[in-house]
ChimeraX commands (.cxc) that place a marker at each C-alpha (Angstrom):
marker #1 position 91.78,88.85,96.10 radius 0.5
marker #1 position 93.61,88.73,99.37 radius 0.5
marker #1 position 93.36,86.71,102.33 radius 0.5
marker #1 position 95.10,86.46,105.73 radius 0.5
marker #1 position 95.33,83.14,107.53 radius 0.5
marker #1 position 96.46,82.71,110.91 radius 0.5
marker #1 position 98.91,85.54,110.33 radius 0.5
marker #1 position 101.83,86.02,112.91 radius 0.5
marker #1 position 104.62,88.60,113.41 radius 0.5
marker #1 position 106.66,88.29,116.75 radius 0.5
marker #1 position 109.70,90.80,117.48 radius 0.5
marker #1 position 111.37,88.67,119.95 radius 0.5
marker #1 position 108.92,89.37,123.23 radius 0.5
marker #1 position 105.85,91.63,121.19 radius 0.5
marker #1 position 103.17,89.74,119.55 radius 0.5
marker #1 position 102.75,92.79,116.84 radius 0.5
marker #1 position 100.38,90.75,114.94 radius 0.5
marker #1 position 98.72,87.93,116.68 radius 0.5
marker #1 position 96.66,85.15,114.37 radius 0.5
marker #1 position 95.27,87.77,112.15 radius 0.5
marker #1 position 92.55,86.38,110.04 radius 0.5
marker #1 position 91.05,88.55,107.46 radius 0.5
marker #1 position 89.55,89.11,103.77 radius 0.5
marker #1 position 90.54,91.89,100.71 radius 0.5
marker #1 position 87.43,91.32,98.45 radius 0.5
marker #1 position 88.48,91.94,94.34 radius 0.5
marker #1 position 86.79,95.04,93.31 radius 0.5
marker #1 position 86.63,96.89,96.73 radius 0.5
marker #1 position 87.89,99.56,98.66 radius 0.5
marker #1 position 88.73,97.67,102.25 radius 0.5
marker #1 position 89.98,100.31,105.14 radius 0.5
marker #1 position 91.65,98.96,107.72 radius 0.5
marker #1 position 91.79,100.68,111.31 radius 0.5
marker #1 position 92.94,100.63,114.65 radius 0.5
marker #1 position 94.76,102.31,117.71 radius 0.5
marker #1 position 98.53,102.66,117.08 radius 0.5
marker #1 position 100.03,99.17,117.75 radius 0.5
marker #1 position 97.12,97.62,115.99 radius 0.5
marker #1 position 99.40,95.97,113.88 radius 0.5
marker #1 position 98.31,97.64,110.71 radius 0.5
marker #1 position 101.60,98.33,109.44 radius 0.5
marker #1 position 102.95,95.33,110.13 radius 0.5
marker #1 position 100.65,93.80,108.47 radius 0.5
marker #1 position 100.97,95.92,104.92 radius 0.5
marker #1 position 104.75,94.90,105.49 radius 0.5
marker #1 position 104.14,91.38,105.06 radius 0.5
marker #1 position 101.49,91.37,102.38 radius 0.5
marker #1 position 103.93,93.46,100.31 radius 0.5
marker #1 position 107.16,91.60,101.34 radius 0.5
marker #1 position 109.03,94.03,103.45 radius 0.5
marker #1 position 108.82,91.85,106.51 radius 0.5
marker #1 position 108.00,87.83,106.26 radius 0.5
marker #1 position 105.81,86.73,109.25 radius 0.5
marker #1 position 106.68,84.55,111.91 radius 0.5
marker #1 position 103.81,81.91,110.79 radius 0.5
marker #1 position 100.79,82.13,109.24 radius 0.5
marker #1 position 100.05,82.42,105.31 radius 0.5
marker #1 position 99.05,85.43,103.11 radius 0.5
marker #1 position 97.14,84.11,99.70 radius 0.5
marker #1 position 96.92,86.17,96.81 radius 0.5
marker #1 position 94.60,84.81,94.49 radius 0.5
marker #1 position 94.60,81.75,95.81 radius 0.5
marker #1 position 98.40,81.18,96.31 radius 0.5
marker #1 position 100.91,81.55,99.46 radius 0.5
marker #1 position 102.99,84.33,98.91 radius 0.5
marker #1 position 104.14,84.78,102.46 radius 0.5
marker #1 position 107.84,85.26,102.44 radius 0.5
marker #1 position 108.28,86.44,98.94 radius 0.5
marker #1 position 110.45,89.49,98.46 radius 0.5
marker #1 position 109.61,92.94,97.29 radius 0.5
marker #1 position 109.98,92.81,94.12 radius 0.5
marker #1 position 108.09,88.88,93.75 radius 0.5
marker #1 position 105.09,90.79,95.28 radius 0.5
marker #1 position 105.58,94.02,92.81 radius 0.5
marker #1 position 105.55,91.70,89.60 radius 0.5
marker #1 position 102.42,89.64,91.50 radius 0.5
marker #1 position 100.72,93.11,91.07 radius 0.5
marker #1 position 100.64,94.10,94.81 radius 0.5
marker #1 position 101.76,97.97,94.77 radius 0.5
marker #1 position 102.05,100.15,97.86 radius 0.5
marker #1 position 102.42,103.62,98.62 radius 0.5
marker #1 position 103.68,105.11,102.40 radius 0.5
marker #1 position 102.53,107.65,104.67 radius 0.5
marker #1 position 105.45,109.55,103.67 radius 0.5
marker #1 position 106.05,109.38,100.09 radius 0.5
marker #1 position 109.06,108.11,98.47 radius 0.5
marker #1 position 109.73,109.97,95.27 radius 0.5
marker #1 position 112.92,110.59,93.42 radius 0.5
marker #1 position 113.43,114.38,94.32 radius 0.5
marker #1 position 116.04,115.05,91.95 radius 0.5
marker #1 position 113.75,113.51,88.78 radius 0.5
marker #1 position 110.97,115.65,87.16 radius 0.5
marker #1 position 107.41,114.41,88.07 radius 0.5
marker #1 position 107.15,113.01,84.57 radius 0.5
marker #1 position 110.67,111.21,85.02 radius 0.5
marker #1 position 109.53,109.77,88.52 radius 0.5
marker #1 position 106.21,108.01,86.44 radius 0.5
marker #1 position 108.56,107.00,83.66 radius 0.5
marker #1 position 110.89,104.74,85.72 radius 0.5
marker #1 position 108.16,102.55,87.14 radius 0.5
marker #1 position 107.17,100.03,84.29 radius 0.5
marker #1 position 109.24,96.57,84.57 radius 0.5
marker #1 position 111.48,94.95,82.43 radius 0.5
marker #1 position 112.26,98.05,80.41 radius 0.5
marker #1 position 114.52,97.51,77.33 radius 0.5
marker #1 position 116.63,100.13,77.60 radius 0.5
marker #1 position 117.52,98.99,81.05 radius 0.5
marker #1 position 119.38,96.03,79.38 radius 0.5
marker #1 position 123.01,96.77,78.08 radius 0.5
marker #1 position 122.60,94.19,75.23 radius 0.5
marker #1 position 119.42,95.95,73.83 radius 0.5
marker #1 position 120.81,99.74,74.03 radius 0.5
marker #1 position 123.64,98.61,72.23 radius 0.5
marker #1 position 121.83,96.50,69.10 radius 0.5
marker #1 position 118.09,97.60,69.12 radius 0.5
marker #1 position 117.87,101.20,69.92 radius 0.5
marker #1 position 115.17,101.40,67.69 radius 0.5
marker #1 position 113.18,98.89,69.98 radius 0.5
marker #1 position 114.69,100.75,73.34 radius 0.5
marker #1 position 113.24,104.36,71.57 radius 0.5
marker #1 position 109.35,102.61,70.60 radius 0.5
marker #1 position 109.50,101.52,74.69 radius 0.5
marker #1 position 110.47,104.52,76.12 radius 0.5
marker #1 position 107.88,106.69,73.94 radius 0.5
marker #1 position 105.22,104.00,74.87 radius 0.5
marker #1 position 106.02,104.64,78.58 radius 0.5
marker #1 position 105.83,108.28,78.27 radius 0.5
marker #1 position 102.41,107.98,76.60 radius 0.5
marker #1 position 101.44,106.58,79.35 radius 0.5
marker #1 position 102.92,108.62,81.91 radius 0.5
marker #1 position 101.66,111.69,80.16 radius 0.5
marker #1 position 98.10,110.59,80.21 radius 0.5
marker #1 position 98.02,109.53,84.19 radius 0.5
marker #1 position 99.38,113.36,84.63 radius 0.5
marker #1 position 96.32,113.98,82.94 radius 0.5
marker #1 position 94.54,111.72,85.15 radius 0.5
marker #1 position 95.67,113.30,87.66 radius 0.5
marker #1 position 95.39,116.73,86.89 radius 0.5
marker #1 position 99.21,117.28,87.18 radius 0.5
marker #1 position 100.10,117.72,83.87 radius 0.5
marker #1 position 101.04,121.08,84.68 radius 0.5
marker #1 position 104.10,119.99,86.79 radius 0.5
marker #1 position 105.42,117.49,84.80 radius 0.5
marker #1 position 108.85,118.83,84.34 radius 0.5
marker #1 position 108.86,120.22,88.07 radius 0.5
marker #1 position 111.49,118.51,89.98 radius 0.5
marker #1 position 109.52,116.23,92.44 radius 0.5
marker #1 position 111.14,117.43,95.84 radius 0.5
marker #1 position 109.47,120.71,94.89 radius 0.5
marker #1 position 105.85,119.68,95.34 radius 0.5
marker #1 position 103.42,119.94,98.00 radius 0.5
marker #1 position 102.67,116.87,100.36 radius 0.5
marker #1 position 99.52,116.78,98.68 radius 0.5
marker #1 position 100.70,116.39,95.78 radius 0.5
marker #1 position 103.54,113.95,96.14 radius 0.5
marker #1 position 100.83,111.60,97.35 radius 0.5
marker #1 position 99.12,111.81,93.90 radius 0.5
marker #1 position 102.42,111.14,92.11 radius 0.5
marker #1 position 102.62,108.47,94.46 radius 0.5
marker #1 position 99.18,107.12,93.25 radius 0.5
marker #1 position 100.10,107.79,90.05 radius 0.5
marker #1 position 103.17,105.61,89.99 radius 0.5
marker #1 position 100.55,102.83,90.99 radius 0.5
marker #1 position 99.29,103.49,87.54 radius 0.5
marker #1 position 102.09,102.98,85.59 radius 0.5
marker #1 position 102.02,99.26,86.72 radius 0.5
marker #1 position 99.81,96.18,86.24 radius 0.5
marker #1 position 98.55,96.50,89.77 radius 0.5
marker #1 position 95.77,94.51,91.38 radius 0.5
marker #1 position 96.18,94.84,94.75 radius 0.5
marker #1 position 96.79,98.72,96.08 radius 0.5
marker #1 position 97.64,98.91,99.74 radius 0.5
marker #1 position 97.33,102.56,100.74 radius 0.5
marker #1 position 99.19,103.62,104.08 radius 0.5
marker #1 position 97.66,106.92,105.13 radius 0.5
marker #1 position 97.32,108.79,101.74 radius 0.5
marker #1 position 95.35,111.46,103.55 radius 0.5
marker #1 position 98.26,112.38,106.02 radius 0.5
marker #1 position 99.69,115.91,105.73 radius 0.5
marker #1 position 96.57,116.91,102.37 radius 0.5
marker #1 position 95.25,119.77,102.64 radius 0.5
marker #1 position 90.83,119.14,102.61 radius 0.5
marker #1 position 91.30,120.56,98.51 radius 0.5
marker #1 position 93.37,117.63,97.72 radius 0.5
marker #1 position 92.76,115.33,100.15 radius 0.5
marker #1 position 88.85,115.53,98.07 radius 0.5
marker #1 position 90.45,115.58,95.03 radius 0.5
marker #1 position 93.00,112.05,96.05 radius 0.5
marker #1 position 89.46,110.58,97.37 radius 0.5
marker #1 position 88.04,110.74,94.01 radius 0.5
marker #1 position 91.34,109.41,92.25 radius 0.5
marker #1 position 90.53,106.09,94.30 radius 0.5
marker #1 position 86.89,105.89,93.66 radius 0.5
marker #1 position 87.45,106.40,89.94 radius 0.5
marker #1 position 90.56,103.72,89.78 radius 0.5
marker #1 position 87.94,101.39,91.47 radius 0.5
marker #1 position 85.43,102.01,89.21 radius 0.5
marker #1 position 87.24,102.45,86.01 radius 0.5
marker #1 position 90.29,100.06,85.97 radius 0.5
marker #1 position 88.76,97.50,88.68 radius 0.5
marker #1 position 91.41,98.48,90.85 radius 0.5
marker #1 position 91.01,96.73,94.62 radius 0.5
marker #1 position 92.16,99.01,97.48 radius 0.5
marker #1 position 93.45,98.66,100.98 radius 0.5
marker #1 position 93.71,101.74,103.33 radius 0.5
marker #1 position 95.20,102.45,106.17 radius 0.5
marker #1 position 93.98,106.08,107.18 radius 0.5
marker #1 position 93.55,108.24,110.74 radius 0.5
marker #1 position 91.05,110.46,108.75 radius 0.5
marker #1 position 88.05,108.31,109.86 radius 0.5
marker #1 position 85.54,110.59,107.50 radius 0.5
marker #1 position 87.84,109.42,104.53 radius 0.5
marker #1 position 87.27,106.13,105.53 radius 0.5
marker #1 position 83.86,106.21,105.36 radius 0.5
marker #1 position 83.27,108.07,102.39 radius 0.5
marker #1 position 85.58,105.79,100.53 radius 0.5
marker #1 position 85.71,102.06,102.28 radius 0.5
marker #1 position 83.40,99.23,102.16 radius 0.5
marker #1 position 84.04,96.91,104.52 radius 0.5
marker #1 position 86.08,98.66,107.06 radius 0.5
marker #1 position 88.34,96.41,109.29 radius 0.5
marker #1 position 89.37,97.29,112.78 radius 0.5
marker #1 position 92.38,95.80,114.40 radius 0.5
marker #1 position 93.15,95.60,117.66 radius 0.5
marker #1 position 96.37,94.13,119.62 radius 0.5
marker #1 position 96.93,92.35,116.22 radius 0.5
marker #1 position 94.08,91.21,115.40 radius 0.5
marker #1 position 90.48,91.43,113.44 radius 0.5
marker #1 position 87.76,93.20,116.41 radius 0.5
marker #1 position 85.59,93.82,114.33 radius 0.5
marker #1 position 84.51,94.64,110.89 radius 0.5
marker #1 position 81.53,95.86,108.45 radius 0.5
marker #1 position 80.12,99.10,106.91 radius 0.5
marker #1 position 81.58,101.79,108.74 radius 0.5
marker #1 position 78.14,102.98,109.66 radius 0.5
marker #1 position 77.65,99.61,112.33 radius 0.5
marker #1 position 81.32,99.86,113.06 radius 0.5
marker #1 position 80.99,103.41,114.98 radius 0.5
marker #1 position 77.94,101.86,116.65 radius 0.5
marker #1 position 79.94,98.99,118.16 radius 0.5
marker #1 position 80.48,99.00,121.67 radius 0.5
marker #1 position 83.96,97.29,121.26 radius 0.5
marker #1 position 85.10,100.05,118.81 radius 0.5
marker #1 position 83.68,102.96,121.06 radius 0.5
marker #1 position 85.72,101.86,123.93 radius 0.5
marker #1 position 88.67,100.85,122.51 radius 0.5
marker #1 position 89.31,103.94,119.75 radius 0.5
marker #1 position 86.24,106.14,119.90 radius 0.5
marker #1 position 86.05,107.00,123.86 radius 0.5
marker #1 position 86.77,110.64,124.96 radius 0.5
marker #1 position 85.99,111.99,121.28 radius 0.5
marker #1 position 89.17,110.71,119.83 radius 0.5
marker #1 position 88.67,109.17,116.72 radius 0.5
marker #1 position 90.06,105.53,115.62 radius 0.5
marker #1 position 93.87,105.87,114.37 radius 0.5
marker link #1:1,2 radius 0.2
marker link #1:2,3 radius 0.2
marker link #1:3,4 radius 0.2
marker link #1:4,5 radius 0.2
marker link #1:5,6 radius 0.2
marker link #1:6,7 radius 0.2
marker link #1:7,8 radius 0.2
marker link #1:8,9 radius 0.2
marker link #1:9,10 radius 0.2
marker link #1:10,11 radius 0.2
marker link #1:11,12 radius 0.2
marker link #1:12,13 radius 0.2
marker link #1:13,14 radius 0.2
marker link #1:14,15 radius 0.2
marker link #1:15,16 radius 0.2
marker link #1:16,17 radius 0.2
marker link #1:17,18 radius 0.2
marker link #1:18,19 radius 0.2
marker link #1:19,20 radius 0.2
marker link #1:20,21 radius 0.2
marker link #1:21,22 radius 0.2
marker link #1:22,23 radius 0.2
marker link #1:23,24 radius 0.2
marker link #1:24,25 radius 0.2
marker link #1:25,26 radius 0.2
marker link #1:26,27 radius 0.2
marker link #1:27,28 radius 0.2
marker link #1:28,29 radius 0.2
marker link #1:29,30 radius 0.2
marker link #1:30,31 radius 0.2
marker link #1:31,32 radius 0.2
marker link #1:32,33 radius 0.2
marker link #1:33,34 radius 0.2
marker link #1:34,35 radius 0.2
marker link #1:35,36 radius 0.2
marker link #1:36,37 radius 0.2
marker link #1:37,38 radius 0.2
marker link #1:38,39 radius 0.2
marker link #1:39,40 radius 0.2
marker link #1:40,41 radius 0.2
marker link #1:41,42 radius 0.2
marker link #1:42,43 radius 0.2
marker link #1:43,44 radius 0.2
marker link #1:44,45 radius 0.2
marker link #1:45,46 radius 0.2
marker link #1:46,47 radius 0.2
marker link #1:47,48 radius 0.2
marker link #1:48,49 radius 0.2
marker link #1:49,50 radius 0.2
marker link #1:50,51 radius 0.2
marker link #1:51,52 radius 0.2
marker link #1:52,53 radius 0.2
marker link #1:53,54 radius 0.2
marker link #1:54,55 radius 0.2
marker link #1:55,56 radius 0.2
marker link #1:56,57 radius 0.2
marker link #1:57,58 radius 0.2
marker link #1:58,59 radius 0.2
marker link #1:59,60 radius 0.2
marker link #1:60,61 radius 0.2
marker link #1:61,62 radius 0.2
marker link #1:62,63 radius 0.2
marker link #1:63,64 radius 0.2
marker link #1:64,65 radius 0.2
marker link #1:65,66 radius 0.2
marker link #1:66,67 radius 0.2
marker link #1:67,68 radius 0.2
marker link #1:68,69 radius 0.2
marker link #1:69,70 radius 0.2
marker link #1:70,71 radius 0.2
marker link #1:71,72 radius 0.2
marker link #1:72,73 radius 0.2
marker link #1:73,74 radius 0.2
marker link #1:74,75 radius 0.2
marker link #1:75,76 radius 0.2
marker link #1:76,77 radius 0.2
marker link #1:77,78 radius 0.2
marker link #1:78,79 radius 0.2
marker link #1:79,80 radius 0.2
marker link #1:80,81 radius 0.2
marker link #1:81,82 radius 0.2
marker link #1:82,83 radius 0.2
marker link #1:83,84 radius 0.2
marker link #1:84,85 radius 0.2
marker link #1:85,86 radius 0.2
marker link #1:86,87 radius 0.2
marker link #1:87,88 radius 0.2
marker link #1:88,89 radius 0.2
marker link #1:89,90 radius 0.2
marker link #1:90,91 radius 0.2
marker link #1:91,92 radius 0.2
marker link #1:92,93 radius 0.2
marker link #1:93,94 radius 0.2
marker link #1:94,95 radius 0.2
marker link #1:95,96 radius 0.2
marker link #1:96,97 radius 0.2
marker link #1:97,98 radius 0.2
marker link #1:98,99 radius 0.2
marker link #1:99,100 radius 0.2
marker link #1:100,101 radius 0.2
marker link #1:101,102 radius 0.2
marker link #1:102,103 radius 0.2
marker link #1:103,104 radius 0.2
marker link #1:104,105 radius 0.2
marker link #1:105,106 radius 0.2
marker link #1:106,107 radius 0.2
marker link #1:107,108 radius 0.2
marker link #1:108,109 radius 0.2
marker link #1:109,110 radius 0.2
marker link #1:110,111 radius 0.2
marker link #1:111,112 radius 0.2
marker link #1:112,113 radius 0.2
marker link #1:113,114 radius 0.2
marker link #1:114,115 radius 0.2
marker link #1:115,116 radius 0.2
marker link #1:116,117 radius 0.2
marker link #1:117,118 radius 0.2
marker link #1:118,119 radius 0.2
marker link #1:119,120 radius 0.2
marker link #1:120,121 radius 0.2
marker link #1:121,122 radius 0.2
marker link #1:122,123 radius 0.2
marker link #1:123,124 radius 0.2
marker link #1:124,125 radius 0.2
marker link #1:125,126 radius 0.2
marker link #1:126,127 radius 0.2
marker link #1:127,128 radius 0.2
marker link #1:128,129 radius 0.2
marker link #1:129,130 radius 0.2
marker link #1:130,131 radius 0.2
marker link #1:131,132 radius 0.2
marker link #1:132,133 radius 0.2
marker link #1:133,134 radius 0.2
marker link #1:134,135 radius 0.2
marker link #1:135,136 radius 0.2
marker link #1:136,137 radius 0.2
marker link #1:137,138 radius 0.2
marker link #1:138,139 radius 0.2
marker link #1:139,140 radius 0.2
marker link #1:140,141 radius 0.2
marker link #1:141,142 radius 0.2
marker link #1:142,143 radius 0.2
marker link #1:143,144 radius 0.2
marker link #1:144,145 radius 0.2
marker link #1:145,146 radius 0.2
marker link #1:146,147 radius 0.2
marker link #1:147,148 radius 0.2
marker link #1:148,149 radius 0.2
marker link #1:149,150 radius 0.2
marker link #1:150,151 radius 0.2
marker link #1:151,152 radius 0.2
marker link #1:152,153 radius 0.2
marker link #1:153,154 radius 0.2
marker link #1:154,155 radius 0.2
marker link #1:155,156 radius 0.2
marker link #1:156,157 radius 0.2
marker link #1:157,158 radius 0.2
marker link #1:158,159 radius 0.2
marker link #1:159,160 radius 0.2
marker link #1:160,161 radius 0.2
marker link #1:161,162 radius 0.2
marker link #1:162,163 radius 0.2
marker link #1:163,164 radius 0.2
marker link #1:164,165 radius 0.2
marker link #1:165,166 radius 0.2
marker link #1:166,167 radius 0.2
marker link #1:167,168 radius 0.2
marker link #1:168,169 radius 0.2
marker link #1:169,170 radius 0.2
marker link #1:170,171 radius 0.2
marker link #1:171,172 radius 0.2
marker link #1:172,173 radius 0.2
marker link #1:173,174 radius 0.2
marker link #1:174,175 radius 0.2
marker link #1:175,176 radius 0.2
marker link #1:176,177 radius 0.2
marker link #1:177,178 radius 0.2
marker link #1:178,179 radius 0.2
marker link #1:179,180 radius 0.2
marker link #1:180,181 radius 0.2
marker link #1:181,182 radius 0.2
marker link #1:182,183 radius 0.2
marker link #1:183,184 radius 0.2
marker link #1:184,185 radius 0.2
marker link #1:185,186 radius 0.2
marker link #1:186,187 radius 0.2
marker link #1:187,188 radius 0.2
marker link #1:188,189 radius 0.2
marker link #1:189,190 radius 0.2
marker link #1:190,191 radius 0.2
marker link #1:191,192 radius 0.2
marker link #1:192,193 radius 0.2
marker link #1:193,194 radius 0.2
marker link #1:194,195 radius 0.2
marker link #1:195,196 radius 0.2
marker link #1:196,197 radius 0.2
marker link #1:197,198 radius 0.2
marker link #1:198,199 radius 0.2
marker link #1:199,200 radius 0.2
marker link #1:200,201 radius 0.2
marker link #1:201,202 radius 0.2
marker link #1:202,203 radius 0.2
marker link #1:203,204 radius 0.2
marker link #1:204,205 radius 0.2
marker link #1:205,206 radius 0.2
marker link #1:206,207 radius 0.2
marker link #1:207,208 radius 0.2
marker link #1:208,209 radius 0.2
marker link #1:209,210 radius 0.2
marker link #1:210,211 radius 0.2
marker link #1:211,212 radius 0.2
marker link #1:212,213 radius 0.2
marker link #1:213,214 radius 0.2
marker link #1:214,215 radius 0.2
marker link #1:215,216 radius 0.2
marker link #1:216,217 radius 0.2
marker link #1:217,218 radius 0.2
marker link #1:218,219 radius 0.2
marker link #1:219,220 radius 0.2
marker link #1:220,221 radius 0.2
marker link #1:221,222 radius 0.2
marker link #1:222,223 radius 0.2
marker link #1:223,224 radius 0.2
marker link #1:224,225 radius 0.2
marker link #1:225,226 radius 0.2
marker link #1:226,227 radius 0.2
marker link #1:227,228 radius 0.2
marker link #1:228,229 radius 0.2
marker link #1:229,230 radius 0.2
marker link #1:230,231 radius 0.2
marker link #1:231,232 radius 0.2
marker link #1:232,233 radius 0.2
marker link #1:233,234 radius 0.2
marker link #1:234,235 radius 0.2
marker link #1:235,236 radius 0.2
marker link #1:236,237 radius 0.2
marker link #1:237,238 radius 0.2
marker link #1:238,239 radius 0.2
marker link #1:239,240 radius 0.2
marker link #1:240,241 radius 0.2
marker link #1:241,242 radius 0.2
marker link #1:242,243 radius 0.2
marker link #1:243,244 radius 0.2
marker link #1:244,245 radius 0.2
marker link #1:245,246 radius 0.2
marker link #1:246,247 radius 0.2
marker link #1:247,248 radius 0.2
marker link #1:248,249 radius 0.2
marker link #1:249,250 radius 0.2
marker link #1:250,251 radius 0.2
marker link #1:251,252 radius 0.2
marker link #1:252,253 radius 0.2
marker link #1:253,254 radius 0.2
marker link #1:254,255 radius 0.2
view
């Protein structure tokens, strides 16, 4: 699905990501770790177009996409979601699914003006569709609560959710368990597995909560001053010498 090649990110002096090399396999949940400074964010920057890296190229599918913009990378199908979530506050939760889709025809003057008809069958289609991933979610309940008013829990299953309302193939997840109470932080766990499994979805997380990553990621990836240390089934990658003494020493688990 994804792969790194030689990736670089300099900010002027700092090597932030340093000839990163690396593989997102279609179909799997990959978690990617490391201390702070790893370069992990960095890195989800580039692949979704935030930053553009110094050299280096990112393929998607085969093609170089390093460089592209935002919103080249959203209609690619790469979605992303932050460690603090970005909803529309002042929209309901139903409103803040509803205004993800693309190329919506009401959006364009010309249509709203001569095919309301056509504007009305898109807009009920979306709302179809953001009704059932409330369902999916189990957040049906709140979909006219204003979205400022929910829990951090549950703005990070909106957030997933609003990876749902697109044609996404590539979901990079930065710290979705961050601030979730254990009761959701389950319940987001099994959102992921079941996106995986269901709609073929192909995940990328970036996580402190190292007993999420292992219930949920397979390979794990751990960074370290930029680049790849190591990386298998989390299972060999707590038995690693390398990982112990970089992230696991004193008790303190990987970041």
């Amino acid at each position: 699905m994804l792969e790194l090649d030689n990736l670089t990110k300099s900010f002027g002096g700092l090597q932030a990501v340093d000839n990163c090399s690396l593989k997102i396999e279609a179909g799997k949940i990959t978690g990617l770790i490391g201390p702070n400074g790893a370069g992990k964010t960095t890195i989800f920057n580039m692949i979704a177009g935030a930053m553009k890296p110094t050299s280096g190229r990112i393929l998607f599918q085969g093609e170089d996409i390093a460089g592209l913009p935002t919103h080249e990378m959203f209609h690619r199908g790469i979605v992303r979601t932050f460690q603090i979530p970005h909803e529309f506050g002042k929209l309901t939760v139903l409103e803040n699914l509803m205004v993800v889709p693309a190329d919506q025809t009401g959006e364009n003057l010309f249509y709203g003006l001569f095919t309301p008809g056509a504007v009305q069958k898109r807009e009920d289609e979306v709302r179809a569709l953001a009704e059932e991933t409330l369902e999916f979610l189990t957040l049906t309940h709140l979909k006219d609560e204003l979205a400022e008013n929910l829990s951090g829990g549950q703005k990070k299953l909106l957030e997933l959710g609003r990876t749902m309302m697109t044609d996404a193939k590539l979901v990079l997840l930065d710290e979705p368990g961050a601030g979730v109470n254990p009761t959701l932080l389950k319940q987001l766990g099994n959102m992921i597995r079941r996106l995986k499994e269901e709609r073929g979805y192909t995940f990328c997380i970036v996580e402190h909560d190292m007993d999420m990553i292992a219930s949920l990621c397979d390979p794990v990836i751990v960074l370290n001053e930029g680049s790849v240390l190591t990386q298998g089934k989390m299972e060999d990658v707590r038995k690693d010498e390398r990982v112990l003494d970089a992230y696991l020493g004193g008790g303190e688990e990987a970041a």
